[in-house]
C-alpha positions as CSV (number, residue, x, y, z in Angstrom):
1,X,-4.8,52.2,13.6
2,X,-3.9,49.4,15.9
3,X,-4.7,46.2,15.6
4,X,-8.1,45.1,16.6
5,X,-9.0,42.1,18.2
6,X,-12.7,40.6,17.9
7,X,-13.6,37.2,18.9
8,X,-10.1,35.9,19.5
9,X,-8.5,36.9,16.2
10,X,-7.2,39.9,14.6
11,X,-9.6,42.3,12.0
12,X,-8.4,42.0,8.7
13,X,-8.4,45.1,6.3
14,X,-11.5,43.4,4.7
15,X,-13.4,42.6,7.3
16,X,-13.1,46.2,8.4
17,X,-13.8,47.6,4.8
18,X,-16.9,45.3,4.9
19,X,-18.1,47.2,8.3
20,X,-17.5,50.6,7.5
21,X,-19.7,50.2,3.7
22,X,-22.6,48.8,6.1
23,X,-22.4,51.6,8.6
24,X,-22.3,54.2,5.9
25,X,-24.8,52.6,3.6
26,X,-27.3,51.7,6.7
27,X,-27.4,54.6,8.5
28,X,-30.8,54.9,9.4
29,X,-30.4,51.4,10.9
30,X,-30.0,51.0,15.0
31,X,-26.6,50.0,16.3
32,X,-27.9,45.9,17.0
33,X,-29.4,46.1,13.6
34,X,-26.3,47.5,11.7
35,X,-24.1,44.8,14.2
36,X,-26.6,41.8,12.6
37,X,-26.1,43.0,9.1
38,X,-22.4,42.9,9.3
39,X,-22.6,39.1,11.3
40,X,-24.4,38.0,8.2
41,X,-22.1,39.7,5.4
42,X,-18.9,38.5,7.2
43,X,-19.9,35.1,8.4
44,X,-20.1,36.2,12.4
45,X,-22.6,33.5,13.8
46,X,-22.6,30.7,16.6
47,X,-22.8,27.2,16.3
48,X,-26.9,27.7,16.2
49,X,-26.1,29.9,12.8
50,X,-27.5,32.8,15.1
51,X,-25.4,36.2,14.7
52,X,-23.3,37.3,17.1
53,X,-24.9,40.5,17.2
54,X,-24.1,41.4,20.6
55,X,-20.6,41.2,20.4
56,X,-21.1,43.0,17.3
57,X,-22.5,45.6,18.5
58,X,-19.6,46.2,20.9
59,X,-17.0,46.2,18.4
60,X,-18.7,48.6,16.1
61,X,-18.4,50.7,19.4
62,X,-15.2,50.1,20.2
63,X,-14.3,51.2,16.5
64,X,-16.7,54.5,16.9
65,X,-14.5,55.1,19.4
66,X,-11.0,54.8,18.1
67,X,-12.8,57.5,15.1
68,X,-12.8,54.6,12.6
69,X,-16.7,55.3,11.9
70,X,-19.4,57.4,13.0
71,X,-22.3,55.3,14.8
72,X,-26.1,56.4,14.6
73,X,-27.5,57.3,18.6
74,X,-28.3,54.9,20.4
75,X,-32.1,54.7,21.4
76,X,-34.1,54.0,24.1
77,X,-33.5,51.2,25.7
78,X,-31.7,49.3,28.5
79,X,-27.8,48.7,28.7
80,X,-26.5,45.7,29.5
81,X,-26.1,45.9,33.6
82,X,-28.3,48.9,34.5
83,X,-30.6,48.7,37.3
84,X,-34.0,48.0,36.3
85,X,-36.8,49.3,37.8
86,X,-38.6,46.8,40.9
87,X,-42.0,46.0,40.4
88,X,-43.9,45.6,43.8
89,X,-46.6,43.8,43.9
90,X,-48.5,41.5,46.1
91,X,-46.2,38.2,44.1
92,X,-43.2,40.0,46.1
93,X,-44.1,40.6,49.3
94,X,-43.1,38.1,52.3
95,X,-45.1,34.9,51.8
96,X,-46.3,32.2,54.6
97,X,-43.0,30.7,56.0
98,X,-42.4,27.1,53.7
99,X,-40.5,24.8,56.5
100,X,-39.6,21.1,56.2
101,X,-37.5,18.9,54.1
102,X,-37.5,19.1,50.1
103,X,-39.7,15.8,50.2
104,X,-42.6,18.1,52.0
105,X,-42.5,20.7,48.9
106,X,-41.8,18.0,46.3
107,X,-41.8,17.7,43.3
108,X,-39.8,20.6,42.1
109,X,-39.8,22.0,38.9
110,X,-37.3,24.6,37.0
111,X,-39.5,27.3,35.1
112,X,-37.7,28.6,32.5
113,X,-38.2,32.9,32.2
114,X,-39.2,33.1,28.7
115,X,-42.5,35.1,29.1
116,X,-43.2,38.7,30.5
117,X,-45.1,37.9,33.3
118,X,-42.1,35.4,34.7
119,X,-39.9,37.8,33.8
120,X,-41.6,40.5,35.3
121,X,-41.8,38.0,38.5
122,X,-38.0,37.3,38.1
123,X,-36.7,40.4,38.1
124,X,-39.2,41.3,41.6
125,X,-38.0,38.4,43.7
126,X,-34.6,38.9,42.7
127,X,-34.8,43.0,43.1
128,X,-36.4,42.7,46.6
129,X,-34.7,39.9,47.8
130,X,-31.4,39.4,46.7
131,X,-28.7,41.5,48.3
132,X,-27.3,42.1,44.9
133,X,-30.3,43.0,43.9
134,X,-31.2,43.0,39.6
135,X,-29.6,44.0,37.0
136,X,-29.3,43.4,33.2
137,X,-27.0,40.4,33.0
138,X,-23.8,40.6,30.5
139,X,-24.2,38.6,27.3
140,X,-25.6,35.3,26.6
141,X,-28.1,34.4,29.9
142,X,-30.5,31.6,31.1
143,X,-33.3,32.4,34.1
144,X,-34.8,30.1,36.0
145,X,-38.2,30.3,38.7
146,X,-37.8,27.2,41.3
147,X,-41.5,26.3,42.2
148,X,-42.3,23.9,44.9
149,X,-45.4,21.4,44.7
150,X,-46.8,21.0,47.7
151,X,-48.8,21.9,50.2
152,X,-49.8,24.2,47.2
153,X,-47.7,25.4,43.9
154,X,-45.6,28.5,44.9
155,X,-42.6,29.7,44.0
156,X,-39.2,29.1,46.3
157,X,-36.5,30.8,44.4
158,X,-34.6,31.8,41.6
159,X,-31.1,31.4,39.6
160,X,-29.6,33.0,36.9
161,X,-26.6,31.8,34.5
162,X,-25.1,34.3,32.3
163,X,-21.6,34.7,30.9
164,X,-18.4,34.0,32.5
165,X,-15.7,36.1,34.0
166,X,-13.5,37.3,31.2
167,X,-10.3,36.8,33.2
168,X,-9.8,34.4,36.9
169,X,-6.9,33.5,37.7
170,X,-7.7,30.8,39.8
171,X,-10.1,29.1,37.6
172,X,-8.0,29.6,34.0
173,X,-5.2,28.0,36.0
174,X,-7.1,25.0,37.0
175,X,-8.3,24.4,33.7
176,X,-4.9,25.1,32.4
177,X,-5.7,27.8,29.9
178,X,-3.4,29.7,28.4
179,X,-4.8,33.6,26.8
180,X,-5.7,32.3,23.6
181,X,-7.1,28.6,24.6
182,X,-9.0,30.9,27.0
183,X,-10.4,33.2,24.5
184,X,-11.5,30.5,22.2
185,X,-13.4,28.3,24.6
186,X,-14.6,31.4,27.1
187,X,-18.0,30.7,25.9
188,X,-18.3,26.8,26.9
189,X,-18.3,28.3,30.7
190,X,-21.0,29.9,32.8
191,X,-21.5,31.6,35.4
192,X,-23.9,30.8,38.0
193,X,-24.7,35.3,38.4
194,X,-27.7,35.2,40.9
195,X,-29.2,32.2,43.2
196,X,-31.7,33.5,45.5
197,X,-33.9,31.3,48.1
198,X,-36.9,33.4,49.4
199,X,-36.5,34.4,53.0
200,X,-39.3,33.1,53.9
201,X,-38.0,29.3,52.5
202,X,-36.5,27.6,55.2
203,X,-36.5,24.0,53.7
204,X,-33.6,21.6,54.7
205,X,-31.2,21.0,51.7
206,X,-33.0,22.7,49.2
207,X,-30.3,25.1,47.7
208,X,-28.2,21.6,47.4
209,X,-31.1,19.8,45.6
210,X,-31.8,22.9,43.4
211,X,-28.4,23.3,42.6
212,X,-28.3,19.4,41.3
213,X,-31.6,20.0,39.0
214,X,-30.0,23.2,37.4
215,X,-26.5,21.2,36.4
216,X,-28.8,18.7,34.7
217,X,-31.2,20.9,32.9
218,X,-28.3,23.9,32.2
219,X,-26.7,22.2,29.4
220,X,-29.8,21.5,27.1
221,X,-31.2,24.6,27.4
222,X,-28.0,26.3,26.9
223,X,-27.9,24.5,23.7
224,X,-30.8,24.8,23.0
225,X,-30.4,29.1,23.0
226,X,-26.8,29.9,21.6
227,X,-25.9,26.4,19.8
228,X,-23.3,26.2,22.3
229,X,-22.8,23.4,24.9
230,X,-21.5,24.4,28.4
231,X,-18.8,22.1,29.8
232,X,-17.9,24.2,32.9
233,X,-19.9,26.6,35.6
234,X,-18.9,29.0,38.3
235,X,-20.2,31.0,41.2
236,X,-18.7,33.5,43.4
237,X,-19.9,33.4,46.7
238,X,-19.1,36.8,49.2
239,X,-17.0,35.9,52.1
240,X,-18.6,38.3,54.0
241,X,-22.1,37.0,53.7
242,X,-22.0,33.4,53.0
243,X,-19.8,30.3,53.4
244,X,-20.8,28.1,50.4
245,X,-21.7,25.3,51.9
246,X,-24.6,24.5,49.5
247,X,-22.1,24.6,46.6
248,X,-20.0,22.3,48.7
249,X,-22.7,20.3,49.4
250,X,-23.5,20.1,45.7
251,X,-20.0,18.7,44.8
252,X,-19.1,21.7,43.6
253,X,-15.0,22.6,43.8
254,X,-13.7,25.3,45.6
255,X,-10.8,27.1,43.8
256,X,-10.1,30.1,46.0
257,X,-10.5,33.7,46.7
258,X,-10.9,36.1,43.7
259,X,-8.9,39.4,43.5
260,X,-11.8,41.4,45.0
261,X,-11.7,43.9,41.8
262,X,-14.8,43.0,40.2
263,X,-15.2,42.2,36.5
264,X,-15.4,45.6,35.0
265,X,-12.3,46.7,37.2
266,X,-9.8,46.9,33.9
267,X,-7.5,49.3,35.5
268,X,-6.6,47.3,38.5
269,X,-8.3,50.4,41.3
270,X,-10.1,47.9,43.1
271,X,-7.9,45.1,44.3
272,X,-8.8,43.7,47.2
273,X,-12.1,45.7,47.5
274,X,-14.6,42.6,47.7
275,X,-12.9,39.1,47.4
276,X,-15.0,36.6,46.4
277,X,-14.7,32.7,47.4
278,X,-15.0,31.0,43.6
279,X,-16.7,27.6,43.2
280,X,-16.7,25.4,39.8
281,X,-18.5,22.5,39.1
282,X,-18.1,20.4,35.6
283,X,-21.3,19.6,33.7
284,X,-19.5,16.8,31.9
285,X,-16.9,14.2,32.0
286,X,-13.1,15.6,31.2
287,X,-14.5,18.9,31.0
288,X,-10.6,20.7,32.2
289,X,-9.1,18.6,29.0
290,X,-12.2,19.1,26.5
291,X,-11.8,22.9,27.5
292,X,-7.9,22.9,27.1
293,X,-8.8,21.4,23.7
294,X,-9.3,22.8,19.8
């Protein structure tokens, strides 16, 4: 078998020993379960001493794959970017227009999605409203409902951060990564996935003001989740649609255009299909040497 590569480093003969007595022995568990078993038997954890089952789970797939072992099926559930379905409900439908400056729907506070109901909310405003619409957001993520204060508490938009791009070439050479800095500090950057004012939201600089709230909350929570703390963000904004000027606005730095090929595109079919302005913005000081760093 070829070599397999899995978080940055090469499997060794024991580590893959280890996986395949699991898989055998635990048949009758579920693909995350038998992928949290092995984190804990060969030491697979983040900083938080949480597993990294997830990526786990994609390597034991990767190996079912290549015929090193045989995988229970997978149940029920939802893969990683499928569409979800859209509730609609009354919480969805277009509200009163909210006009002004951000001092007339002050103060503003970032709900973090934690619970089913926001969640429930989240993925509503976002399917109904955002041209993207939703979908189930690739690895480690943070959700956020922006609710405005006055003249009463309502909700004026929402923001996701999952994680980054595997591969821009625009970005990676600004920070000056080579592959393998880049594979070891990938997960220090995120990526700013959805950002959605309601339609119905026409307050003067409030995508800019959001935008400075999120930088300063992103990190702790961050933290707080995956043990891991964030030193860069990014965003790409759709030429077509939008000119960034919020992100500008925000101090955030341009970079670019992307390729247009999307992140999944691995076998290059879709260059130049949808090319992407890219925005980064630094949640702390040095954050290009601290990322080129150990």
């Amino acid at each position: 078998m070829a070599a397999i590569r899995f978080l940055g480093s090469e499997l060794s003969e024991r580590q893959l020993g280890t996986i395949r007595e699991v898989v055998g022995l635990y048949s009758g568990l579920s693909r995350m379960e038998l992928a949290a078993t092995v984190c804990e038997l060969v030491g697979w954890t983040r900083a938080n001493d949480r597993p990294k089952a997830r990526e786990c789970r994609d390597l034991l797939e990767r190996l079912a794959a290549a015929g090193e072992l045989t995988l229970p099926e997978k149940r029920s559930g939802r893969p990683v970017g499928s569409r979800t379905s859209v509730p609609r409900t009354a919480a969805g439908e277009l509200g009163a227009e909210v006009t002004g400056s951000v001092r007339d729907v002050a103060p503003l506070e970032l709900v973090r999605v934690v619970n089913r109901a926001s969640r429930l909310l989240f993925r509503e405003l976002v399917g109904r409203h955002h041209y993207l619409g939703h979908a189930v957001p690739f690895g480690a993520q943070v959700r956020y409902l922006v609710y405005g204060s006055q003249p009463s508490r309502a909700v004026l938009g929402c923001l996701q951060f999952s994680s980054a791009a595997w591969r821009m070439t625009a970005r990676d050479r600004w920070i000056g990564w080579d592959d393998a800095t880049r594979r070891r500090n990938l997960v220090q950057v995120v990526s700013n996935s959805r950002f959605l004012i309601l339609p119905w939201v026409r307050v003067r600089n409030l995508a800019t003001t959001v935008l400075a709230l999120t930088s300063r909350r992103l990190g702790a929570d961050w933290r707080e989740l995956y043990g891991i703390e964030p030193m860069l963000v990014e965003t790409l904004v759709d030429e077509k649609r939008f000119r960034g000027t919020c992100y500008r606005a925000a101090n955030w730095i341009e970079l670019g255009s992307t390729t247009g090929r999307g992140r999944m595109d691995r076998t290059h079919s879709r260059q130049g299909a949808a090319p992407k302005r890219l925005f980064v913005h630094p949640l702390c000081r040095n954050a290009r040497r601290r990322l080129c760093g150990g």
